[in-house]
C-alpha positions as CSV (number, residue, x, y, z in Angstrom):
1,X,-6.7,7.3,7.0
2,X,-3.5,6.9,6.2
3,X,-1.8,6.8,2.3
4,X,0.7,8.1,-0.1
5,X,0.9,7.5,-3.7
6,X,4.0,7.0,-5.3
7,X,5.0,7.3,-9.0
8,X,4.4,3.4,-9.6
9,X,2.8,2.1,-6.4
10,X,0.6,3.0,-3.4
11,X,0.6,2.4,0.5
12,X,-2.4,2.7,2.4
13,X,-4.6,1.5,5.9
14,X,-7.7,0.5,5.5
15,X,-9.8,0.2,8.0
16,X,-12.5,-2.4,8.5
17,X,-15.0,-1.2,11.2
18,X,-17.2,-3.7,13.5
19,X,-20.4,-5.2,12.5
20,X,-23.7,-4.5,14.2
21,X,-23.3,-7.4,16.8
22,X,-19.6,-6.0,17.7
23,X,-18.0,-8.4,16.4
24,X,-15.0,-8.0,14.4
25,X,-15.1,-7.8,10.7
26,X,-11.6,-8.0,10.3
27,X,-10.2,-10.0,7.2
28,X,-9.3,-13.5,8.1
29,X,-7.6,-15.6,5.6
30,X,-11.4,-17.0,4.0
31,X,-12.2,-13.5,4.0
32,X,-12.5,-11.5,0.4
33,X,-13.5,-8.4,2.1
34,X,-9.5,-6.8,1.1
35,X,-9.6,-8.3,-2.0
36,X,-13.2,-7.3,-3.1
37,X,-12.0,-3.8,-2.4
38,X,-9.0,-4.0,-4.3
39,X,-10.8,-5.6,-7.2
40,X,-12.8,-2.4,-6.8
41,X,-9.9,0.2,-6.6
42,X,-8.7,-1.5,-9.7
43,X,-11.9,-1.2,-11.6
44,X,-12.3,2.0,-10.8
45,X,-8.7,3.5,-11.6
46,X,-8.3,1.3,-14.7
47,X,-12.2,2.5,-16.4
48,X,-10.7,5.8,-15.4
49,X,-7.2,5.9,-17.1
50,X,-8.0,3.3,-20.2
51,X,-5.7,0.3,-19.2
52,X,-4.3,-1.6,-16.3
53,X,-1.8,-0.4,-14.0
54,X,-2.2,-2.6,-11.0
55,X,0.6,-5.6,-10.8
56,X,-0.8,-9.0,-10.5
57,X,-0.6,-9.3,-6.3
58,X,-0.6,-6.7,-3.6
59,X,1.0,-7.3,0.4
60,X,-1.9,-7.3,2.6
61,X,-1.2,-7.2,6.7
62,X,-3.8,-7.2,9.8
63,X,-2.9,-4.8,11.9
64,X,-3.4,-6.2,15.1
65,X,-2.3,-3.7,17.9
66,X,-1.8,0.2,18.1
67,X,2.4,-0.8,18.3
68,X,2.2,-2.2,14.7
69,X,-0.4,0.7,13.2
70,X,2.7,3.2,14.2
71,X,5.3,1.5,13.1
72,X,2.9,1.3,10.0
73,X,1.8,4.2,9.8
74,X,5.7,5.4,9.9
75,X,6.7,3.6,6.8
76,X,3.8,5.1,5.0
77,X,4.8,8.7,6.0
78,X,8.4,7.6,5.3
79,X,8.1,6.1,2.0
80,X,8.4,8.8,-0.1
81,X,11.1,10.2,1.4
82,X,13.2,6.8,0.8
83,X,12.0,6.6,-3.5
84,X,15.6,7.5,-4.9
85,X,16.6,4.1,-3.3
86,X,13.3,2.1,-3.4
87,X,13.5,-1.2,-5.3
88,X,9.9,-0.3,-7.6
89,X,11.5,3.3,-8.7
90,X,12.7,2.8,-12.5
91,X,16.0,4.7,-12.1
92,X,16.8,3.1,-8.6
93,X,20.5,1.9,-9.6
94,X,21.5,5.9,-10.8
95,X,20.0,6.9,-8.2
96,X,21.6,4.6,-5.6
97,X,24.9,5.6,-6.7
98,X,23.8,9.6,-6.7
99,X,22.6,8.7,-2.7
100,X,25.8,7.0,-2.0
101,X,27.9,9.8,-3.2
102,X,29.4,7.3,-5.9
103,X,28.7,10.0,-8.8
């Protein structure tokens, strides 16, 4: 599986195995199996902590082909790596400027 949790936000695969018959159970726009799961995480991590942290909507994305999971997978691994610059991090404009070499 592959995730990283930042300060503010998480990244993660999620993988949706095939039903009995071998068909696949893959989300299709009808589908609530990704946001049943979500609802879930949030359930969880919220009875956990004592109040929300989740924002109102979440980027979901089938990955269709073993091109697209590494090139996935990458940004994943990557993200962290990339949070002095990253548009969710709190202190991103200081920071830019520190990256840049403008301070």
């Amino acid at each position: 599986m592959q995730y990283v949790i930042m300060p503010n936000h998480i990244h993660f695969i999620l993988k949706i195995g095939a039903g009995v018959s071998g068909t696949s159970r893959a989300p299709s726009p009808t589908n609530e199996i990704v946001p049943q799961y979500v609802s879930m995480l949030k359930r969880f991590i919220n009875k956990d902590i004592g109040f929300n942290i989740f924002q109102r909507s979440y980027y979901d994305h089938i990955i269709r082909n073993q091109k697209e999971y590494i090139a996935i997978s990458k940004y994943i691994h990557n993200n962290p790596i990339k949070w002095d610059v990253d548009e969710y991090n709190p202190r991103k404009e200081n920071n830019k400027a520190e990256v840049l070499g403008l301070e």
